[in-house]
N, C-alpha and C positions, 0 to 999 in steps of 0.2 A: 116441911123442909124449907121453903122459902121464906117463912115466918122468922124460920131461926138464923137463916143466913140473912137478911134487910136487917134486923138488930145489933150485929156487931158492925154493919157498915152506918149504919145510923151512928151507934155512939163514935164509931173512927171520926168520923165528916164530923160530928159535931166538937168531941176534942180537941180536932184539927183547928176548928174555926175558932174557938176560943184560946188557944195557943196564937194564934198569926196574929188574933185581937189584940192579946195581949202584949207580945212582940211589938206593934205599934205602936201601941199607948206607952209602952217603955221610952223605945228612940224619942213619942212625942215627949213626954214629961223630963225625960233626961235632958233635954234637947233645949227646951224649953224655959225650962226654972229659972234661968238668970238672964232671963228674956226683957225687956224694957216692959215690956206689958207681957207675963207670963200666964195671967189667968185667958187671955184672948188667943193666946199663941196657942195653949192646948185645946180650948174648947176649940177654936177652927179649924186646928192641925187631927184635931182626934174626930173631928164628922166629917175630913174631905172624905170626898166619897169617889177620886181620882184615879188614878194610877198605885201601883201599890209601892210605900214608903218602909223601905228595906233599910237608905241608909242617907249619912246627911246631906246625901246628893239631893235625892229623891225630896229630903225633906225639904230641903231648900227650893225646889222647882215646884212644891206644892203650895210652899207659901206665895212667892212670886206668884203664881196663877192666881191664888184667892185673894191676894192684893189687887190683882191686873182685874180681877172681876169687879170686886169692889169698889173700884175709881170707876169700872166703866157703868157701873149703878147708879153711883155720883153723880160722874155727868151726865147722862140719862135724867137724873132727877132733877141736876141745874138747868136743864133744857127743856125740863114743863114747867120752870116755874115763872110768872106772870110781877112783872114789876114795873113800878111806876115811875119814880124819880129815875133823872137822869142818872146820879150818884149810884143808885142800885144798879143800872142799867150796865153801864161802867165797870161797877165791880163784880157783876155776875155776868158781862162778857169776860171779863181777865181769866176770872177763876175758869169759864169751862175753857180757854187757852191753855190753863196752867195745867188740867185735868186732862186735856187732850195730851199734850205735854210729857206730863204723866205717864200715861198710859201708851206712848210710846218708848220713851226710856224702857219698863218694864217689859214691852216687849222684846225689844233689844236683850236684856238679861234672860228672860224666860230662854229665846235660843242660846244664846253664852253657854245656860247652864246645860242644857240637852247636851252639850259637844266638851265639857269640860276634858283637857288634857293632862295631865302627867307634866315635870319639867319647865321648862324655858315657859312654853304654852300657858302653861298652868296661873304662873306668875303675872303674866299679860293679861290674861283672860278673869282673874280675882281680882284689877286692877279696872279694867274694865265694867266690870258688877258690881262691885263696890261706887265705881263711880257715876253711873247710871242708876240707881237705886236710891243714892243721893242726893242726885236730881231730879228724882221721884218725889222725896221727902221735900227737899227746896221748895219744888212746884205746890206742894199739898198746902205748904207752909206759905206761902205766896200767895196764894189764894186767899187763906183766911186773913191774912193781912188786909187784903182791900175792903173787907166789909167792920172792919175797927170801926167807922164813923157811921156805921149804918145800924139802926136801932130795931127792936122789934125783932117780928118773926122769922124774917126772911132770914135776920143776920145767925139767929139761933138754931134754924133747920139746916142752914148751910153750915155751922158750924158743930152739929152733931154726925152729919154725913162725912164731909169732910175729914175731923176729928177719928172718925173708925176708921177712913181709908188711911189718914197719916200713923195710927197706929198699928193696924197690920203691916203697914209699909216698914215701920223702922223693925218691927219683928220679923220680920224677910231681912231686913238690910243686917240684924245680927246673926241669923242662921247662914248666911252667905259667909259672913265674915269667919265663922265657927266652921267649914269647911278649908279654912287653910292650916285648921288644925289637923285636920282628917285628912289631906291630899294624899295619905298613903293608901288609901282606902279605897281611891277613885280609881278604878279598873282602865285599862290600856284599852287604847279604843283600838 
């Protein structure tokens, strides 16, 4: 008797789970596709392994997070790394300013988005994200500018880290933007 009842709860759960998989992967690749860099946008968007991504709210607040992680990898990584010339020196104190930076801007939005409103709010608040997010991107971009005159490994390790962090950055900054399409969608707090 319990053989036969744990069988059709097995296949329920497991239907279920491939139905909400899929559901995700939908919002992500819909969401996605005319994304600045859309191959990164899904493969990030479709392994976060976060909070669950119901709608462009959610999707938005998950990019921001795996951006906000990814700078803070960055700088973490600008921060072991061992350089000689003053010139270096220079440009990889700017950059982890610019990363520090960074990664405050996003946290700024990361909350905006938790509390989005409806209306007047609403306007302020996508005004807000949009501009913070921007100056995420500025900063990533600022960065790799200072190491232009600097040759070698240092200039190419910094500028493949970097380079991913400013990429998921501007795929956050278009899923933000993609949500004042959606602002009907955003539930009344």
């Amino acid at each position: 008797m319990m053989k036969t009842l744990l069988l059709p709860l097995f296949l329920l759960h497991l239907i279920s789970s491939i139905t909400t998989s899929s559901s995700v992967s939908d919002i992500v690749r819909s969401s996605c596709v005319h994304a600045s860099y859309p191959t990164i946008c899904i493969r990030t968007l479709s392994s976060y392994s976060g909070s669950a991504i119901n709608t462009p709210q959610d999707l938005a607040q998950a990019a921001v997070k795996i951006t906000l992680s990814r700078a803070h990898k960055a700088s973490g990584f600008l921060s072991q790394v061992k350089v000689e010339s003053k010139g270096e020196k220079r440009a990889l104190s700017d950059c982890i300013e610019q990363m520090g930076d960074s990664m405050e801007e996003l946290s700024k939005s990361l909350s905006e988005l938790k509390h989005l409103r409806r209306g007047n709010a609403f306007k302020w608040q996508m005004s807000n994200l949009e501009t913070w997010v921007s100056a995420a991107l500025t900063n990533e971009d600022t960065c790799l500018d200072g190491f232009k005159e600097i040759d070698g490994k240092l200039r190419s390790d910094v500028k493949r880290k970097i380079t991913n962090v400013a990429r998921v950055t501007s795929n956050a900054l278009y899923l933000i933007n993609r949500l004042d399409d959606s602002r009907n969608k955003i539930p009344h707090p």
